[in-house]
N, C-alpha and C positions, 0 to 999 in steps of 0.2 A: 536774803533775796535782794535784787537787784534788781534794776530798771532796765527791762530789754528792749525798749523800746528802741532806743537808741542804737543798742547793737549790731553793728553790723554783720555778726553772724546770722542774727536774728533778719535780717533784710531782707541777705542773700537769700534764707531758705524762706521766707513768704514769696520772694521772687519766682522762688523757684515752685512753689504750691502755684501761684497763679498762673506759671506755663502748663503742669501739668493738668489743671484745670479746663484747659483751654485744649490739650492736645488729649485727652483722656475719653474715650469713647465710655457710653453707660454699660457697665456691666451686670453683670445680672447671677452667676450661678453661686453654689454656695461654695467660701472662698472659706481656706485654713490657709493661717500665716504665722511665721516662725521670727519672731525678731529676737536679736540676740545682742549684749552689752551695745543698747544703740542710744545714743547719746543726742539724736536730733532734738529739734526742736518741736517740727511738725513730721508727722508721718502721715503721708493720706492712703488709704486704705480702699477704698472701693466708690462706683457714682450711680446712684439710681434715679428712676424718676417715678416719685409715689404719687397717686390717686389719694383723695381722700380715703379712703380705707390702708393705707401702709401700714408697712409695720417692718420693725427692726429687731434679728433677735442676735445679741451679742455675748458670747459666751468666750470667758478667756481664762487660761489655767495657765500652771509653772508660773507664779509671775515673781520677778525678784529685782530687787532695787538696791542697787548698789548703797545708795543711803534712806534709808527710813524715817529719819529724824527731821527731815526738810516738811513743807507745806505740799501737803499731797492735796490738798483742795485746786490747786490749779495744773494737776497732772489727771489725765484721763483722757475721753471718750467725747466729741461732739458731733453735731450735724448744723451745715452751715449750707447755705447758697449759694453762686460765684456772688453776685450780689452784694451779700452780708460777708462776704469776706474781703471786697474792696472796702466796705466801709470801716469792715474793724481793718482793716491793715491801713488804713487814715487814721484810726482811732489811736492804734499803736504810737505811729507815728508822730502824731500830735502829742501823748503823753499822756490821755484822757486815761488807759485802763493799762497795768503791764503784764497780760495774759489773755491767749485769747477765750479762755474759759472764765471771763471776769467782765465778757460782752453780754450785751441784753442781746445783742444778732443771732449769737447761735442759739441752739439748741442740744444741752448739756443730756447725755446720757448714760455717762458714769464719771466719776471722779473716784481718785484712790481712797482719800481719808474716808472710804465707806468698806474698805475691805476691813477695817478692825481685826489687823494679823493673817487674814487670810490669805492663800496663793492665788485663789480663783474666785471667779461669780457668772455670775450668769444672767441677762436680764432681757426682758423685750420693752420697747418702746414703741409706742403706737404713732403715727403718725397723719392727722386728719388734715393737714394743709397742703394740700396737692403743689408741687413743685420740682425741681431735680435739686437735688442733697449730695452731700459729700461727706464720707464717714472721713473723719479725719480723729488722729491719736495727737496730743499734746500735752508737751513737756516742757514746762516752764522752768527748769531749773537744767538749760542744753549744754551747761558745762560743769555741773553737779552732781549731777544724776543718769548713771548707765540705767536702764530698763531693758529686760528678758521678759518673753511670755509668750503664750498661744496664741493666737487670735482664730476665732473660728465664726465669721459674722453671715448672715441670712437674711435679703431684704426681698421683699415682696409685699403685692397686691392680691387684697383679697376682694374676690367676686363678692358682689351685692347681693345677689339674692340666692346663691349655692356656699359662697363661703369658701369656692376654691381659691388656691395658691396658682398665683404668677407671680414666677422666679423674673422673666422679663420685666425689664424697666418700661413704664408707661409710654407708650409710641413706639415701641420695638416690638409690642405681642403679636402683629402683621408679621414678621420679617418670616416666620416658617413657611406660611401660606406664599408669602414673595417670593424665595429661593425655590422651592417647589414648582410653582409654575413655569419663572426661568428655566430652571431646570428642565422643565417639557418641553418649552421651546427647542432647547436645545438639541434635545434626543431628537424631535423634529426635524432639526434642519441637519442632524444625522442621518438621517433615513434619508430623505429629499437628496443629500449629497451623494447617500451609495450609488441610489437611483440614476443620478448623473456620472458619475464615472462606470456604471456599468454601460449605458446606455452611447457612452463616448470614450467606453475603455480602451478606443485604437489610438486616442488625442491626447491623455491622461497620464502626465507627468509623475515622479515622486515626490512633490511637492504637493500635487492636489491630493494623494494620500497622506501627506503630512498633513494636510489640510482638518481631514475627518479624522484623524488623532487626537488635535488641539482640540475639537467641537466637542468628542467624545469627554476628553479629559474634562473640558468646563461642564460641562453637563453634570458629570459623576461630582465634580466637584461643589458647584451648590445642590447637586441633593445630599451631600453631606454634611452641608452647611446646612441646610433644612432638618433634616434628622437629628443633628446637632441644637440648634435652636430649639426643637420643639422638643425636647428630653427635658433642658436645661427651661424651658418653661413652666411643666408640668414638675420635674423632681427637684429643680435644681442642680443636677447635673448630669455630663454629656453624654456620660454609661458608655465611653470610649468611642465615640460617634466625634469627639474631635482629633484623634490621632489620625481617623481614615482621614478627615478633614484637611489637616494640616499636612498629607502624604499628596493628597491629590491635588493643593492649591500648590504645592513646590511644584510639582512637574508639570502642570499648569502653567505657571510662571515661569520655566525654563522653557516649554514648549512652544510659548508663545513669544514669547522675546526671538527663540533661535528662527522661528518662521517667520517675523519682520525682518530678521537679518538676513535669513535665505531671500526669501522676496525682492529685498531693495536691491540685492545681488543678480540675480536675475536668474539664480542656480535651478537647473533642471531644465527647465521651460523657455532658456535664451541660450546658457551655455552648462555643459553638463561637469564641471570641476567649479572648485572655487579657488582664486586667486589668491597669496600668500598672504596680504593684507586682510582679506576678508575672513581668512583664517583666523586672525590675530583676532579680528573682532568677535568672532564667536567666544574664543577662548578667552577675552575678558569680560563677555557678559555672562554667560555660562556660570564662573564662580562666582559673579558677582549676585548674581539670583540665590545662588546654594547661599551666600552670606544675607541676602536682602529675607529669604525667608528664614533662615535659622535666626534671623532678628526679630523676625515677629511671632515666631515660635516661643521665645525668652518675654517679648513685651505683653503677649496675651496672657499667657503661663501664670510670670513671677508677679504681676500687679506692680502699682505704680507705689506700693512700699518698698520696694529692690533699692540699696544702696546704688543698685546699676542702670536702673531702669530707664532714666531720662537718658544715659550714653545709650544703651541699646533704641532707642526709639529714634535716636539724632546718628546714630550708623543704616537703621533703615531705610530713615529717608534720603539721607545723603546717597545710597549704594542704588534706591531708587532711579533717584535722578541721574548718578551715572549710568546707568543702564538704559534708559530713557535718551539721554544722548548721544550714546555708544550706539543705535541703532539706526540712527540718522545719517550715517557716515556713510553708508554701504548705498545706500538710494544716493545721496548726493555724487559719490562717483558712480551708478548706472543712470544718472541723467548726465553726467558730463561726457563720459565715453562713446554714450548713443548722442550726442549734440553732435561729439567730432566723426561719428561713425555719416552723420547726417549730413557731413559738410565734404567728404571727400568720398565716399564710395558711390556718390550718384541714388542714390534709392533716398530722396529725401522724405517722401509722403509718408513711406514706411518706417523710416525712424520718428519721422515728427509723432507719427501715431505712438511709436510705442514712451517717446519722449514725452508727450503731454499725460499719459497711463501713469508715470512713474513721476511726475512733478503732482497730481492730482494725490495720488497715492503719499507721495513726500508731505505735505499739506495736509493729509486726512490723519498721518501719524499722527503728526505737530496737535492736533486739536484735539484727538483722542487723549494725548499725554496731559497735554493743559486743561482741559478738561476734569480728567476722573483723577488728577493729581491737585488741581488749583481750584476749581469751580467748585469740587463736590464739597473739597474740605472748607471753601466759604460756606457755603448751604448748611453743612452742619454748623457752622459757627453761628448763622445769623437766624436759625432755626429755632423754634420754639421745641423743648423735647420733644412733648406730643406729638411731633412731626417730625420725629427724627429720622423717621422709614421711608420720607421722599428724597434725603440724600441718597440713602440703598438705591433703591428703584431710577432714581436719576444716573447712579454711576453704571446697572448692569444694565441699562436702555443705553448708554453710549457704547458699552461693551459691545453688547447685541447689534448696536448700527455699526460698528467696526469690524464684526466679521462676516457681516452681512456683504458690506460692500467691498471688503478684500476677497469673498469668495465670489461674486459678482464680475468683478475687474478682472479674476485672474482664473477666471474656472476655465475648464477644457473645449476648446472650440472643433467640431468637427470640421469647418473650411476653415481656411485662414482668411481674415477679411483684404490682406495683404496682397493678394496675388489678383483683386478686381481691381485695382488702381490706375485711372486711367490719368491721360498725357495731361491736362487741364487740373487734376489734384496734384500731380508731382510737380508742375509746375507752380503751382499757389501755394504748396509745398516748402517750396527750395525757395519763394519769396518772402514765406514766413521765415523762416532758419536764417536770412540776409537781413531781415529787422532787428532781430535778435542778438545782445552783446554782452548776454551773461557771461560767457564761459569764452577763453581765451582757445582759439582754433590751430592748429598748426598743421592747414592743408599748404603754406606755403613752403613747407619743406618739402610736400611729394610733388611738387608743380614743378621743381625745378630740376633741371635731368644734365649729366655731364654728358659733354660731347662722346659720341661713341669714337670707333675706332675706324679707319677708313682703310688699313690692308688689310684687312682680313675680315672675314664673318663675326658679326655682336653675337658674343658666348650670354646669352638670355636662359635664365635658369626660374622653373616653375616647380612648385611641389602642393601635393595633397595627399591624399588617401584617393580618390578615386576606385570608391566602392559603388560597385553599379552601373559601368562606366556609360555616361549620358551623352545628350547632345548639347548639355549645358557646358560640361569638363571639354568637348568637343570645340566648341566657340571661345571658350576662354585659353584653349592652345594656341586657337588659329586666333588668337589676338596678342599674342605673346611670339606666334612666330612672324608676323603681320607689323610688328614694331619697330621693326627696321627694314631695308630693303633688301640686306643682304645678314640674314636671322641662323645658326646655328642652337637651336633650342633645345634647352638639356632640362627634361623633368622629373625630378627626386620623388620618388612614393616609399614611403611608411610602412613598415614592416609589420606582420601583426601583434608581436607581442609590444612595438611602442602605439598601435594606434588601441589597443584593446585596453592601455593602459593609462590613454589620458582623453579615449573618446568615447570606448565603447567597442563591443563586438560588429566585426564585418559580416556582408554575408560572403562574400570573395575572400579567399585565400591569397597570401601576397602573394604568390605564381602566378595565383589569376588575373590578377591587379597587374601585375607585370607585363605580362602576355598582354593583357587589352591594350593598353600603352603603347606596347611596341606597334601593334597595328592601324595605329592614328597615324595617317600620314602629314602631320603639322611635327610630330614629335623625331627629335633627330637621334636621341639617347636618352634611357634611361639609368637614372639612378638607383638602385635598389637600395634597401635599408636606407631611406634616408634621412637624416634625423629630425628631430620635432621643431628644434630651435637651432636656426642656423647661427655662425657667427663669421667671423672672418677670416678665421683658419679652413672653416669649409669652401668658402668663396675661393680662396687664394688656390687651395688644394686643386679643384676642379676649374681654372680660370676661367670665373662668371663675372662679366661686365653688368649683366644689370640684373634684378632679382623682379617677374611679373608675377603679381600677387591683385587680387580689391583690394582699397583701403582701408576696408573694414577695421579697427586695430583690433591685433591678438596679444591677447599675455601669453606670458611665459610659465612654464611648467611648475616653475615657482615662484611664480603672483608678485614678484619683485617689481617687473615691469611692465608697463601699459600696453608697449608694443613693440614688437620681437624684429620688426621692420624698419624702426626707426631710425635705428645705425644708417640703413641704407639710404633712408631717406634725407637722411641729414646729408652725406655726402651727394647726392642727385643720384641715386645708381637704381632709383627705383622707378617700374613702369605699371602704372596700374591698370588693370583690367576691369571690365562691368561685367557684373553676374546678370546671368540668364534667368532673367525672372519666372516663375511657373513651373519651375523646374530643377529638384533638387534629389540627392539621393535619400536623404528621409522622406520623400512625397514618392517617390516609386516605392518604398519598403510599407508604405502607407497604401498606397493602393493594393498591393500584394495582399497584406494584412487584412483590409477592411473587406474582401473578397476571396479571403482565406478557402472557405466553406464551399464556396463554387468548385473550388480547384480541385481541393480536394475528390469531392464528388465525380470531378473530371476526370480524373485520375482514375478513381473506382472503378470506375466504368470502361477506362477503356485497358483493363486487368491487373491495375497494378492491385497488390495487395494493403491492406491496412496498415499489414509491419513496412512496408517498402516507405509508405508515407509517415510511419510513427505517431498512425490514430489509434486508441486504445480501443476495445471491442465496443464500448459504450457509447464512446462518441462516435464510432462510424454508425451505427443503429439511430443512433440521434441527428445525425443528421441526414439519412434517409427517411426517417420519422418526418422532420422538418420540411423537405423538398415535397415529399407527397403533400403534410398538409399545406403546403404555402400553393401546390397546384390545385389542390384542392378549393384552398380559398379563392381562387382565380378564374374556377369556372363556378363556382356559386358567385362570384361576383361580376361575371358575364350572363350569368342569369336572370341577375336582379338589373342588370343595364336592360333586358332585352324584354322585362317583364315592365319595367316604367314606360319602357315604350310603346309597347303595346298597353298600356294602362295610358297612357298619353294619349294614344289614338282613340283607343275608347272614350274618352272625357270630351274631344274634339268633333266625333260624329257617334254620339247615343241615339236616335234616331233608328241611324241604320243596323245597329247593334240590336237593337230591340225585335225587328223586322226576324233581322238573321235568326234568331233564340226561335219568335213565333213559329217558324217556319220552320226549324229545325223540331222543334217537340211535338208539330201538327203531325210531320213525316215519320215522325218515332213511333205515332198512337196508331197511323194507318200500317205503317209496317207492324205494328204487334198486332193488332187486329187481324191481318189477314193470317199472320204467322200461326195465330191461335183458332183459326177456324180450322183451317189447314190441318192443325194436330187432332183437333177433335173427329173430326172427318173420317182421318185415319185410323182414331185408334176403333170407333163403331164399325168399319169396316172390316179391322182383325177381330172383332168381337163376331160380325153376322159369318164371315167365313166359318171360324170355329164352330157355330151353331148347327153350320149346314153341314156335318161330316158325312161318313159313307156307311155310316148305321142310324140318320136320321132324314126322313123325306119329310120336304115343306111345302105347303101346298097354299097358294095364294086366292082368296076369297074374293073375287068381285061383285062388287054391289053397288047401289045407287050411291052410297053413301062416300064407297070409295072412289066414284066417279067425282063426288065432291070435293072431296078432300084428299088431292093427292099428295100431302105430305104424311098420311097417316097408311103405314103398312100393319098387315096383320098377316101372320104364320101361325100353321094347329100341326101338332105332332099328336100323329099316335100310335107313336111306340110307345108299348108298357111299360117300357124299362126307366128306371127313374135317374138315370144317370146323368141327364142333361140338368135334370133340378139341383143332385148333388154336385152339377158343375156350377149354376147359379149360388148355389149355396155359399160355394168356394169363395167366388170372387165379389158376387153382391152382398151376400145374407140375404136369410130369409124372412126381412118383413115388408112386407108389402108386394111381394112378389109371384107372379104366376105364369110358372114354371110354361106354360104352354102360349100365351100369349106375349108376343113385347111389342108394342109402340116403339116410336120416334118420331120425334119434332124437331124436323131439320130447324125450321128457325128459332128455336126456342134454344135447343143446341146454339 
């Protein structure tokens, strides 16, 4: 044996223990590890953080030693501190001890010369001084002795008063309950999103459905990290709850790198292609994620015994940060292009807006990166274990304020705020944009214009799509033929398989485009099929003196160059037009669109059929369904206006209200009253006729009595016949009744 103190092999790998110490997250499940003819010095093996109640249970088999005969008292098994391991790596260093199983700092929990011939053992070690540990394997003999063997280690906390197993390191046994909630968050602000792109699915790019992809994806992704954690709490391991894990954080991690790169681009929702450069960048973040995750797939996996483990850990971070960078490129030129888009097409308000959107945005990246890449990993550093679950929660709170506020800034707007901009913002506008001298401008190329030609008409050439054909394409010809005095204007339109193929489906036919064209009386010729990106074989071919276009800048078909105009503008040959604000062919396809359902209807009705329009039998039913109830709700809602009112007026004069009621139910009671005498009246009258028929004589009795009392009649039959009682019988019954007398009391009636 020798003095390793000195050793510089010996240094290097303490050096290299106290990086991995430092970059080494606690882990927790139960770990089998295979080392084979390994000749190190230190091997660190796994990091917990025990509770007074710990406990270690370390079992190791196959174990084979290249030499036998050396001092196996300082080959084995400890647990140390970061702590206790700067001090013995002093100690080292100084000469005090030459092993660090030879330290009063650690704590020794196996040494070899206890195997007495054996391959294997097995042992638990309890652990009542709560702190975070470091199983660490040491071989004192790093150029003597290969070492083979199993390693299969198990650390946990046991509950105080139940005796259960936590596989979790102390301050991480929160993190299930953390990811989980997250995780609801998240499906939350799922739902909350559909709601908004259904509710604005006329405004709703494919980006804002990229959007609910990436939410979805992070969602599913910590509740697998949830389910994961809590397996690996309760058994010690993830019972395959980390493979979904580690499926869902890849495409996660791609998903959300390629929507900052769409974003900063301004794909979908400014221009609907992406430019050749910004090609490139996807395609090197892209694989760069496939390697940044396959790296921490290998660093979680192999543990920080891997001969490989510290390279794979310093390829992660590194393929990180280029990705992190790589995404910043594509926002810094969509702020440069909309500066120069600001400085020469005249719409300055509207670019400033969308410029300060996307400088605000550029800045929010920068902080989220620095942030959950530099901040969190201090917080763990300067963290107590016990608290290791506020780095977690601090890094998915920045997450969570990150896509809050990219869905926020960039969600689907039903108006454009764009088109209310009055003359006092464009101009406060376009004085901002002239204080401003970040970004190098080149409106002084379009400003300057070659003299035209003076025998003949200026060949002035214009091109679009012109689908839809508007009064906006109308003003921007008659500014193109209005550019000189004496204007020959020749305008190129886009055939549809080129415009279907780098803009999107028309609703015109290029015939139709054509034909509308021609009937512009500003237009002198048209060009048909004309191509996307002119150049100066086209120019010369058709001699065109000057090319009227906004300054908008366009790229190229193939993202090579900024602006497809520029040729022209360099040499002075370009004249530029102002766009018609308020007015565009996606804002008429938009209105069309957003009152689809009327027209339909419209249609219906005056014969056409449902196949003529290409509604399916369900959706014509649905939306006569709709139209009825929305008329429906229109007069219950003209009801209830007419009923407040009259409810208004009653609150205003109760008085007379009160009056009107009295006098309305006094007039009820005297009209049922008389109505009811009335009937009574009548019906004793078909009663006394029936009595008098022409087989019965009534014979009226006067007397003093009836002198008195003329409300009381009396009638005497004497006929034998008993038929008039069995007619009483009939309709009165016979109690109380005689058959030959009746009474009546008119007022008693």
């Amino acid at each position: 044996m020798g003095s390793y103190s000195s050793s510089p092999l010996w240094a290097r790998t303490l050096a290299v223990f106290v990086l991995l110490l430092f970059s080494t997250p606690s882990l927790a499940e139960i770990r089998s590890s295979e080392i084979r003819n390994d000749e190190r010095a230190i091997i660190p093996f796994d990091q917990f953080g025990f509770t007074h109640t710990g406990r270690l249970e370390l079992s190791v088999s196959k174990i084979s030693l290249s030499n036998s005969n050396l001092d196996l008292s300082i080959v084995g098994f400890f647990l140390c501190t970061l702590d206790s391991w700067l001090h013995v790596f002093q100690q080292l260093e100084d000469g005090e001890i030459r092993c660090a199983l030879q330290s009063d700092l650690v704590k020794t929990v196996y040494t070899f010369n206890s195997l007495n011939g054996k391959d294997s053992f097995t042992t638990v070690y309890n652990e009542t001084d709560s702190d975070q540990y470091n199983l660490v394997f040491a071989n004192c003999h790093p150029q003597q002795l290969k070492v083979s063997m199993n390693v299969r280690s198990a650390m946990y906390n046991l509950d105080g008063k139940t005796g259960i197993r936590d596989y979790l390191s102390a301050g991480r046994t929160v993190l299930p309950r953390v990811y989980f909630l997250f995780s609801l968050v998240y499906f939350s602000i799922a739902v909350v999103w559909i709601v908004v792109l259904y509710r604005k699915r006329l405004t709703a790019f494919r980006i804002h459905y990229f959007m609910l992809a990436v939410v979805i994806l992070k969602g599913l992704n910590l509740l697998c990290e949830a389910e994961d954690k809590s397996y690996i709490k309760r058994t010690g391991s993830a019972h395959g709850w980390d493979v979904l894990f580690y499926i869902f954080s890849f495409l996660k991690g791609i998903s959300l790198f390629t929507l900052i790169v769409l974003i900063g681009t301004g794909w979908s929702f400014i221009k609907p292609y992406l430019q050749d450069k910004e090609k490139k960048v996807l395609m090197i973040v892209i694989p760069l994620q496939v390697i940044a995750n396959i790296a921490q797939v290998v660093v979680d996996e192999s543990g920080p015994y891997g001969h490989d483990w510290i390279t794979w850990k310093q390829v992660f971070l590194l393929v990180d940060v280029v990705c992190c960078c790589a995404v910043l490129f594509p926002i810094v030129w969509s702020i440069k292009n909309l500066r120069e888009a600001a400085r020469t097409d005249g719409k300055a308000a509207v670019n400033l807006m969308k410029l300060t959107l996307f400088r605000h945005y550029y800045v929010v990246v920068i902080c989220y990166i620095y942030f959950t890449r530099v901040v969190v990993y201090a917080l763990e550093t300067i963290t107590s274990y016990r608290y290791s679950w506020t780095s977690v929660v601090a890094a998915e709170l920045a997450t969570l304020g990150f896509y809050l506020f990219t869905g926020y800034k960039f969600k689907p707007e039903a108006h454009n705020p764009y088109f209310v901009i009055d003359d006092e913002e464009e101009e406060a506008a376009a004085e901002a944009l002239k204080l401003e001298d970040e970004f190098e401008l080149r409106s002084s190329m379009a400003s300057a214009t070659a003299p035209p030609p003076v025998d003949r008409p200026v060949r002035v050439y214009a091109d679009g799509i012109y689908d839809l054909f508007h009064f906006g394409h109308a003003r921007s010809l008659e500014q193109a033929k209005k550019s000189f005095p004496n204007t020959y204007l020749l305008v190129g339109c886009c055939s549809d398989a080129v415009t279907h193929k780098y803009k999107g489906k028309t609703v015109m036919t290029e015939d139709e485009r054509y034909e509308s064209l021609r009937h512009c009386k500003w237009v002198d010729e048209v060009i048909p099929d004309a191509p996307w990106v002119i150049n100066q074989e086209f120019l010369d071919k058709h001699r065109i003196d000057y090319v009227a276009h906004d300054s908008l800048p366009y790229a190229d078909t193939s993202g090579a160059g900024n602006d497809v105009y520029e040729f022209v503008k360099a040499v002075g040959k370009f004249k530029e037009t102002k766009r018609t604000e308020g007015i565009s062919t996606s804002d008429v396809i938009m209105r069309i669109v957003k009152d689809y359902n009327q027209y339909v209807l419209r249609n219906l009705d005056r014969g056409y059929s449902r196949k003529d329009l290409g509604v399916s039998y369900v959706k014509e039913k649905r939306l006569r369904v709709n139209r009825r109830l929305k008329t429906l709700q229109e007069k219950v809602k003209e009801q209830q206006e007419k009923i407040q009112i009259v409810a208004k007026n009653a609150g205003m004069h109760p008085n007379e209200w009160v009056e009107n009621a009295d006098r309305l139910v006094a007039g009820f009671l005297e009209m049922f009253e008389e109505g009811f005498h009335k009937m009574g009246t009548v019906i004793i009258d078909q009663i006394q006729e029936r009595l008098r028929g022409p087989q019965s004589t009534a014979f009226h009795l006067e007397s003093g009595e009836g002198d008195k009392d003329d409300d009381k009649e009396e009638y005497y039959d004497d006929d034998e016949d008993d038929s008039d009682e069995e007619y009483f019988e009939e309709y009165f019954g016979d109690e109380d009744l005689n058959p030959h007398i009746i009474e009546k009391d008119e007022k008693k009636t």
